[in-house]
N, C-alpha and C positions, 0 to 999 in steps of 0.2 A: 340389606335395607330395602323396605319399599317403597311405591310413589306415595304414601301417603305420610311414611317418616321424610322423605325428600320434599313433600310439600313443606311439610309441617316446618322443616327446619328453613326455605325459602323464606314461609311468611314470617319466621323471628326474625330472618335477615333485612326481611324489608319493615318491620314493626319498632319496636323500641330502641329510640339512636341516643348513643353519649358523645356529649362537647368533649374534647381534649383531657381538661379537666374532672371528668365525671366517669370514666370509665372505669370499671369496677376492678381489685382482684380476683382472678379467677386462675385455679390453682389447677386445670384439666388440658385436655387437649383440645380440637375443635376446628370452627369455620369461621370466620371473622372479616364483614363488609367493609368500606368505606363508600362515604358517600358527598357530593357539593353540595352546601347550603342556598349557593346562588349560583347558580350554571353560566352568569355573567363574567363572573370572579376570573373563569378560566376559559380563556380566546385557546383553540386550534383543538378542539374534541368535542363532542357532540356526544351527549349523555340522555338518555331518556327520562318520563315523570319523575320518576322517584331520584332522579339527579344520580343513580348506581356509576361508581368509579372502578371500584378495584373488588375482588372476591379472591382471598387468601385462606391458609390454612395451617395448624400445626400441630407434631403430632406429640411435643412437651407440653407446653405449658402458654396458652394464648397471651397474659402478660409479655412474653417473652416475642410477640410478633404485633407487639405495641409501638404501631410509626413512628405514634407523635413522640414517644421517647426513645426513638435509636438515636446512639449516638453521631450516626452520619449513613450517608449513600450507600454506604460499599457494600453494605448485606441488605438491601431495602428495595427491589424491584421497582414498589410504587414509587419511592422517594425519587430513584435517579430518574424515571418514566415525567413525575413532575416537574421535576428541574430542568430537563431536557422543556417541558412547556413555557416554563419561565424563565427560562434562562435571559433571554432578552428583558422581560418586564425588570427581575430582582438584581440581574445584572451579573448571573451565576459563573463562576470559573470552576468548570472541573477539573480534577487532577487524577494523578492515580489512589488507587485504594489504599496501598502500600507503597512502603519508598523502593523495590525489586523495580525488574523488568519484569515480570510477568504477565503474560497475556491478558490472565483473570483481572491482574488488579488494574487493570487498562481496562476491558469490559465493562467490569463492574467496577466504573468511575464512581468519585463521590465528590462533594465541590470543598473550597477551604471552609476552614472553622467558622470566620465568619458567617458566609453563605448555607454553613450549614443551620447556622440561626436562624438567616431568613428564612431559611424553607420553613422549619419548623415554627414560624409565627403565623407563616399565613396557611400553613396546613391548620395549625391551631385555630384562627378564625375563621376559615373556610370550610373546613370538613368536619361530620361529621360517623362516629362507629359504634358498629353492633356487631354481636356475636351469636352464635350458638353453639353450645358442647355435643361434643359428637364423639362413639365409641371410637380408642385408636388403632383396631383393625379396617374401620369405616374411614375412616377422615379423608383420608386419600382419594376413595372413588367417590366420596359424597362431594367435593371441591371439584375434581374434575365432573363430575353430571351436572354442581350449580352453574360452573362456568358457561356450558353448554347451553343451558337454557335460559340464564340468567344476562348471560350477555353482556359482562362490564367492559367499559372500552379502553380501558388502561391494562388489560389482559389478555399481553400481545399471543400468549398460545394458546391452544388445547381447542380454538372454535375459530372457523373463518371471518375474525376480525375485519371491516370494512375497514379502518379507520388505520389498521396496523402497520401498514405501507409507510403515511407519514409519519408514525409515533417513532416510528426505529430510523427513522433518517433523522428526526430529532435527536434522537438516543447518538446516532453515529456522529452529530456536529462533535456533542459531549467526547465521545472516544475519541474520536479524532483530538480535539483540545487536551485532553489525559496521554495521548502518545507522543504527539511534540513536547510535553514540558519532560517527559521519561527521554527522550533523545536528548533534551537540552542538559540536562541533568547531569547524562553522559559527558556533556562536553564534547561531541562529536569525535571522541578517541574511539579507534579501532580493536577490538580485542577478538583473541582468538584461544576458545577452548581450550585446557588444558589437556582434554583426551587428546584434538589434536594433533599438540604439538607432540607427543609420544613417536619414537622414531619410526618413520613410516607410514606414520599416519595425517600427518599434515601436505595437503596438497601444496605444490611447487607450480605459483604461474609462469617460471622459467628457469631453466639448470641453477641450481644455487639459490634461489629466491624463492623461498617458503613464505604462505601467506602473512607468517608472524613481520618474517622482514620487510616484507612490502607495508607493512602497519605500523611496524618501530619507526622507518623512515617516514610514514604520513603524519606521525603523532610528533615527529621530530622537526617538520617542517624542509627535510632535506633532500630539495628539490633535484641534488645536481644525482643522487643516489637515484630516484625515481625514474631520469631521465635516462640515465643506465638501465634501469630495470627493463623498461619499454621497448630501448632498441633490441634488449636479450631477447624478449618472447618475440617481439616481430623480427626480428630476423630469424628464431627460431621456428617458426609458425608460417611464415609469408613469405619472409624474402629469400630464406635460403631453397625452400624447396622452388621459388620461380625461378631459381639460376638455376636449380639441377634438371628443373622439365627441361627449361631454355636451351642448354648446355648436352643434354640428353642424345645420342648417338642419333635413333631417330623422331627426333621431336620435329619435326617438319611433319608427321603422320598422324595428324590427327590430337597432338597436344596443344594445341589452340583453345580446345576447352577446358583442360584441365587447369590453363594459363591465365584464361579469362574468368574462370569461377573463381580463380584464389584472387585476383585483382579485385572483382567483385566483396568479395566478404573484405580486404581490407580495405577497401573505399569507404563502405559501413562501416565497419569499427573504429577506420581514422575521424569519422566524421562524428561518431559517436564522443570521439575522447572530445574533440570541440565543442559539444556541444551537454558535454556530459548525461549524457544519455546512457541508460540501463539498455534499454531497449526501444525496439522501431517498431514494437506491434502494438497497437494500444491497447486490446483485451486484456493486457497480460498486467497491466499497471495495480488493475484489483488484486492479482494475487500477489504484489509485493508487498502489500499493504503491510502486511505482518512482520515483515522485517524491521517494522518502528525509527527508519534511517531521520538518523538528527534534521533540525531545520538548513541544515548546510546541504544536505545530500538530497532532502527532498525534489522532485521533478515539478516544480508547477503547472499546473492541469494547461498552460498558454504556448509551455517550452515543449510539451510533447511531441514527437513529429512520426510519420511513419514513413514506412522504408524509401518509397519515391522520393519525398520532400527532403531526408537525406541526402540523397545522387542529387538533387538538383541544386540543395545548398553546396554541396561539395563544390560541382563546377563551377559554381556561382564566382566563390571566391575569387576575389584577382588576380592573387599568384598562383592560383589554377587557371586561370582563363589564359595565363603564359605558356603553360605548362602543358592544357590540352587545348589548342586552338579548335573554336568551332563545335566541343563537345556539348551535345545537348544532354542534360541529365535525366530529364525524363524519357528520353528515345534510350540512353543507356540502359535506365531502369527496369524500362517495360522490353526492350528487343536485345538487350545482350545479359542482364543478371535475369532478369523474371525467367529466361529462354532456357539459358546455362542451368538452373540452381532449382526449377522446379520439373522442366522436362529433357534437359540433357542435350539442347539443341538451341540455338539461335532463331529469333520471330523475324518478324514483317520484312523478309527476306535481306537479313544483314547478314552477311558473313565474316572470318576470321583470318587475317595472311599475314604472312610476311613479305617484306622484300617492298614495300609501297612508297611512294614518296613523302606522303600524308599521313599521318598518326589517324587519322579519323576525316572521313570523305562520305559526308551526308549525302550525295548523287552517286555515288556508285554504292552506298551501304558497304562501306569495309571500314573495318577498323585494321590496325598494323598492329596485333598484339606485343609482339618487341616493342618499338617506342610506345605503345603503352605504358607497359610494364617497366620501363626505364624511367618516365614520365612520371608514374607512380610514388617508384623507389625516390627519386628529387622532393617530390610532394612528403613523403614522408619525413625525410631528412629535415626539410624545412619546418614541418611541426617541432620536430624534438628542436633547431636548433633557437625557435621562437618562444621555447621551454626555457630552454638555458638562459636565454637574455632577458627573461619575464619576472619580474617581483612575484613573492608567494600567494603576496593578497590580488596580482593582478586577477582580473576576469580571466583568461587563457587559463592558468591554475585553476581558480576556483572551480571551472566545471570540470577540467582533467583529474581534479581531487575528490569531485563529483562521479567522477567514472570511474575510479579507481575503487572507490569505497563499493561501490557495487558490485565491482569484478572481486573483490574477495567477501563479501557478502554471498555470490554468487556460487562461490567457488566453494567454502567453508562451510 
């Protein structure tokens, strides 16, 4: 095709428009505009003279990419681009496309039946369409060259959209609203793949404890089951290897570090299950996004914390501030885990002994890793036994049920 079939089909784009009602059959394939009748109508886009919205294409039958009569969002780019605009004005509730989990039908949200009226009334009084038939080896590259030049602002690809930045944060309130009501849906029950559980094939977060069983007991509400579960992998993981350095023929040589990094990573993860935390880095929050975890398991963007503010809420605690007289948790953070766990050494010249009188001696920079790590093992004990004595709906559960849902999310 050349510039002057590409004009030619421009100016029918921008030439004769039909109201909702007047739009003709056409039995071909083609290019097909939309357009504002009053650029007032619509608060949060900026449209130029010709009021140009949207510039689509198809390579069946243009009837068949007739807005004003889709039956809803879910296959309608402009439709959900619109309602993301209105949402607030019409009062729009999106959902998903389908009743699945599926990613797409979260994406490509579309709002309820009702709401899908709405749209369709004020698209109907507000916009206006035109078309032009185009050969269907063309259609394709004639759509992407009008977009280019033509410049709609409701057409977040194919041209460096100014405006596309906001439209898709609009579009993501919409997903976001279409993910929680799919978590809800759920009912916040844990499942786990059937390929999984195939023998061998289901990860184990401790001897005996397949992801399924740690899910049966979450879905079961059987806390005292859970609180076994917890001691198994942390003693498996944490406490039994700090009695075997400890215990180690010669652990006086040089396993202070290895004694302090593992105390380090369960300080984190104890503090985590308090606080029901996935994790301590906040980058990393976008990419969970997709896991779609129910309004129960969600992290509110206020409870987020990162790894310092951890260590410091840990000490914080009262029956830590027993436990480890005088620790400071961000001196911890920054001069014995940041030290340990990124360069294999100890910072702002604190070192590692035993045999002290002091668990932790901020003038001389020692810690005693023994009463540390004894100190620790108590701390721990006392979460699990504040577990056991805890209702299911208490707060202490709700975020440990919080944590846990992510540790096999994570794991699975």
């Amino acid at each position: 095709m050349d510039t002057t079939d590409l004009k030619a089909i421009e100016a029918k784009l921008l030439g004769l428009r039909y109201q909702a009602g007047e739009v003709p059959h056409v039995d071909d394939c083609g290019v097909y505009a939309f357009f504002i009748t009053n650029p007032a109508a619509l608060s949060g886009v900026t449209v130029n003279a010709a009021g140009l919205l949207y510039v689509g294409m198809t390579e069946s039958c243009l009837d068949v990419r007739n807005h004003f009569t889709h039956q809803h969002s879910g296959f309608s780019s402009l439709r959900r681009t619109l309602g993301a605009l209105l949402k607030q004005e019409l009062a729009l509730q999106a959902i998903p496309r389908a009743t699945g989990r599926s990613l797409k039908d979260i994406e490509n949200y579309r709002f309820t039946e009702k709401n899908e009226v709405q749209l369709t009334e004020w698209m109907t009084k507000h916009l206006a369409y035109t078309f032009a038939v185009a050969a269907g080896k063309e259609v394709v590259r004639v759509e992407d060259r009008l977009i280019k030049t033509m410049q709609p602002p409701l057409n977040l690809n194919r041209w460096p959209n100014p405006q596309g930045k906001h439209l898709r944060a609009l579009r993501d309130v919409c997903r976001d609203e279409a993910r929680r009501l799919t978590a809800e849906r759920s009912g916040g029950v844990m499942t786990v793949p059937s390929k999984l559980k195939q023998k061998g094939a289901e990860p184990e977060l401790a001897t005996g404890w397949p992801v399924s069983k740690v899910a049966t007991c979450m879905n079961k509400g059987d806390s005292t089951s859970l609180v076994k579960f917890l001691r198994k992998r942390y003693e498996e993981r944490f406490l039994n290897p700090l009695r075997t350095l400890m215990s180690a023929p010669d652990h006086r040589l040089g396993y202070g570090f290895s004694i302090m990094a593992l105390c380090s990573l369960l300080i984190e993860s104890l503090q985590s299950y308090r606080d029901g935390l996935p994790t301590t880095y906040q980058g990393e929050y976008g990419k969970l996004a997709h896991f779609n975890p129910p309004a129960a398991f969600e992290v509110p963007t206020q409870e987020r914390k990162n790894g310092k503010q951890a260590f410091q809420d840990f000490f914080s605690l009262p029956q830590h501030k027993a436990l480890f007289p005088d620790v400071d948790g961000g001196i911890f953070h920054d001069a014995i885990r940041n030290g340990l766990l990124h360069q294999a050494q100890t910072k702002s010249g604190w070192t590692i002994r035993t045999g002290q009188s002091r668990l932790w001696d901020a003038h001389k920079k020692i810690v005693d890793r023994n009463k540390f790590t004894d100190a620790l093992t108590r701390a721990f004990n006392q979460y699990l036994e504040e577990l056991n004595l805890a209702a299911w709906d208490a707060e202490i559960w709700k975020r440990a049920r919080r944590k846990l849902w992510w540790l096999m999310k994570l794991s699975a």
